[in-house]
C-alpha positions as CSV (number, residue, x, y, z in Angstrom):
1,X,-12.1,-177.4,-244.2
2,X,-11.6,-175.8,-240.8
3,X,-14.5,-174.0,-239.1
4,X,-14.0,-170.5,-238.0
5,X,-14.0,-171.6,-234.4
6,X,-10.1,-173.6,-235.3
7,X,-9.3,-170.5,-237.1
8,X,-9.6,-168.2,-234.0
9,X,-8.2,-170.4,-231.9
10,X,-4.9,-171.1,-234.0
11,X,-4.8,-167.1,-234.4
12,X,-5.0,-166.9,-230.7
13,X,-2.4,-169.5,-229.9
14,X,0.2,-168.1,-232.2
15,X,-0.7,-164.8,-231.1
16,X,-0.1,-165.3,-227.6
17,X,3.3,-167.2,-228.4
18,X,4.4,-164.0,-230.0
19,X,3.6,-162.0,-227.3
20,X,5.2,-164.1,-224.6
21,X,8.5,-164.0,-227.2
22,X,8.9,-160.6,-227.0
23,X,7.3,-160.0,-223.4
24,X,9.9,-162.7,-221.7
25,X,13.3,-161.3,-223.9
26,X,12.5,-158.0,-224.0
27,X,11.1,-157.6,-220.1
28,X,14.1,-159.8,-219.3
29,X,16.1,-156.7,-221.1
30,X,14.6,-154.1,-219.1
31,X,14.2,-156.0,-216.0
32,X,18.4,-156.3,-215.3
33,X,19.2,-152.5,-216.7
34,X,16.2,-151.4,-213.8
35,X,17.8,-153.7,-211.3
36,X,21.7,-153.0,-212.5
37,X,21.0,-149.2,-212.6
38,X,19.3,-149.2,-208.9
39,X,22.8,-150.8,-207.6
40,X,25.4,-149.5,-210.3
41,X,23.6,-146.0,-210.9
42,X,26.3,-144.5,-213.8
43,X,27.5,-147.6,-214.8
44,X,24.6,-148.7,-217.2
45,X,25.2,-146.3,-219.4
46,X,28.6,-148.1,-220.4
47,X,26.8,-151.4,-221.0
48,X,24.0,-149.8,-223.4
49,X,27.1,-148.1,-225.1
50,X,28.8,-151.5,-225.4
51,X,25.9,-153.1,-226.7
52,X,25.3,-150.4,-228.9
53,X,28.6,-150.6,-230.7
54,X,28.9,-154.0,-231.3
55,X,24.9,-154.0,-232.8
56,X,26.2,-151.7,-235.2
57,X,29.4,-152.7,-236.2
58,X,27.2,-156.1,-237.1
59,X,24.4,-153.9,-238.7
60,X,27.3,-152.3,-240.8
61,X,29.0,-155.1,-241.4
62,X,25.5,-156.9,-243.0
63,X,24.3,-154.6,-244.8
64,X,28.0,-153.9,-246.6
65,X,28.1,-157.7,-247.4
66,X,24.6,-158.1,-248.6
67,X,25.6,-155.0,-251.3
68,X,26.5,-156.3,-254.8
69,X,30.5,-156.4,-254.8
70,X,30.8,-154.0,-258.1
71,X,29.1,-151.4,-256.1
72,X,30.7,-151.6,-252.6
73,X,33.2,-148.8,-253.0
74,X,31.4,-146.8,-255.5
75,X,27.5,-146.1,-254.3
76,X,26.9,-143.3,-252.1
77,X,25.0,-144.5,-249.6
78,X,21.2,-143.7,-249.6
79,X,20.1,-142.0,-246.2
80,X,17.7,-145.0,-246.0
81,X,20.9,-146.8,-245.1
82,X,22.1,-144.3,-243.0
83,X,19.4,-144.1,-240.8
84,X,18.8,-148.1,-240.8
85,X,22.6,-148.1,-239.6
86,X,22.2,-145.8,-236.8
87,X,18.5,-146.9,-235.8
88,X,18.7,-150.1,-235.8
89,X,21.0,-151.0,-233.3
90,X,19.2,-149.2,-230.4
91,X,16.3,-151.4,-231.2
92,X,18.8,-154.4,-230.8
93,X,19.9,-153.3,-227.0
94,X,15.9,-154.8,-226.4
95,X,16.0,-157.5,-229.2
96,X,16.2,-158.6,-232.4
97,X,14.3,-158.1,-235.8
98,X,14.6,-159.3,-238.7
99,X,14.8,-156.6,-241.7
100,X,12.9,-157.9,-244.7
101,X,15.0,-156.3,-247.6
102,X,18.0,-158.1,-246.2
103,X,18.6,-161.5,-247.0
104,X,19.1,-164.2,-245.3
105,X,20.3,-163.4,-241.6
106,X,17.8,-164.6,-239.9
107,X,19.8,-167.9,-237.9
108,X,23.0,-165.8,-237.6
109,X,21.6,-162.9,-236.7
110,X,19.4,-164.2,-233.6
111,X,22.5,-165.7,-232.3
112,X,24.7,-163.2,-233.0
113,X,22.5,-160.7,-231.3
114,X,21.0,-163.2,-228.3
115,X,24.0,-164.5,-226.8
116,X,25.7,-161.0,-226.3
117,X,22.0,-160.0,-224.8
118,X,22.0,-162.8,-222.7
119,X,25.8,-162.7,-221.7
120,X,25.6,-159.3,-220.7
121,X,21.9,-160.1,-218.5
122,X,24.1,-162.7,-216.9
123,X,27.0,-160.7,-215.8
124,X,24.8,-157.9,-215.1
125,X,23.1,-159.9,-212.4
126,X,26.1,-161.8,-211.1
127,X,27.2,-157.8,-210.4
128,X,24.3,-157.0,-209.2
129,X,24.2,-160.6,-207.0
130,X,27.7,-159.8,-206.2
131,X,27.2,-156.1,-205.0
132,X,24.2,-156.9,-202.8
133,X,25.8,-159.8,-201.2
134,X,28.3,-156.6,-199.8
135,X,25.6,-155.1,-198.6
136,X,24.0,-155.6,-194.9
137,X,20.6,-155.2,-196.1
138,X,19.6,-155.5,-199.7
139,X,16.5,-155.1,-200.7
140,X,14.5,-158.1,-200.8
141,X,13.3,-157.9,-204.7
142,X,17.2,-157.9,-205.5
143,X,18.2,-162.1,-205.7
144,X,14.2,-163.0,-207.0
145,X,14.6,-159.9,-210.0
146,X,18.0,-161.7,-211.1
147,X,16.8,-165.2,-210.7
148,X,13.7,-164.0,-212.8
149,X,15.8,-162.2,-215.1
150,X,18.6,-165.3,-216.0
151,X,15.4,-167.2,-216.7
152,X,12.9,-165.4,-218.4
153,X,15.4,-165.0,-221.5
154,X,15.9,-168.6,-222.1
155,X,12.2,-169.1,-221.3
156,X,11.9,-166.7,-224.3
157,X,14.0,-168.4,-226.5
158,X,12.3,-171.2,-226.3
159,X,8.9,-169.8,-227.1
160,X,10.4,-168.6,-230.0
161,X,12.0,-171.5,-231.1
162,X,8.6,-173.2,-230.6
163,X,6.9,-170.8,-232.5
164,X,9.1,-170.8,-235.5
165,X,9.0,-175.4,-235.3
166,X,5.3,-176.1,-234.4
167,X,3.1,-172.5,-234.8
168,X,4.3,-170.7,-237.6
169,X,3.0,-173.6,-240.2
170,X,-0.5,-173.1,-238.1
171,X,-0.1,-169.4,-239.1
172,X,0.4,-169.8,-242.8
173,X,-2.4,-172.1,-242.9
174,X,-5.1,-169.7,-242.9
């Protein structure tokens, strides 16, 4: 039987991989729109708005196929829905969640939502690389924030990747 000692610990283990998930992915997020907005002031706007669609024509699209087929065409559609369809993809310009009362779109939906993310961090900085490399003087945080950036994602994907292997059976122990 484990003592309470091992029980706090595997809580704090697991707790601190869930934090660094979200803290690497979504600081990597708002790391590149700071340092894409300081260079390309207006021009953000059309990334988020990019993102945005595509996030909800996949939200759409999911929660249409995971309705019974007899009832597609014929349900009205309750506001929960509604709302979940316009909500939810602003959450997913920052990251992903996974929405309990959906089935199963857990694998597709990470990749689905985490290689647009991390496409769009990587052109963002090789704009942002590219537009300071114009510049005489950039300013010195410029190259280090987009380094930081194109690695702090993967770094995130892997602690959630060894969370979800190695931790999560440590969680569901106790």
């Amino acid at each position: 039987m484990a003592t309470v000692a091992s029980l706090v610990c595997r809580k704090l283990i697991v707790s601190v991989a869930l934090i660094s998930w979200r803290a690497l992915i979504v600081g990597s997020r708002i790391f590149i729109f700071v340092l894409f907005a300081s260079v390309f002031h207006n021009l953000l706007i059309v990334i988020i708005v990019f993102h945005y669609l595509l996030m909800f024509a996949l939200v759409f699209y999911h929660l249409r196929s995971s309705m019974e087929p007899s009832i597609v065409g014929t349900e009205t559609p309750s506001i929960s829905r509604i709302v979940y369809n316009i909500v939810t993809p602003f959450l997913y310009i920052f990251d992903f969640f996974r929405a309990y009362w959906l089935e199963g779109f857990t694998l597709n939906g990470y990749l689905m939502c985490y290689v647009p993310m991390y496409l769009e961090n990587v052109l963002m900085s090789g704009l942002v690389l590219w537009s300071v490399s114009t510049t005489p003087s950039p300013a010195w945080y410029i190259v280090p924030g987009c380094v930081s950036v194109i690695l702090m994602f993967p770094m995130g994907v892997l602690v959630q990747l060894a969370y979800y292997r190695y931790l999560r059976k440590l969680e569901q122990s106790y």
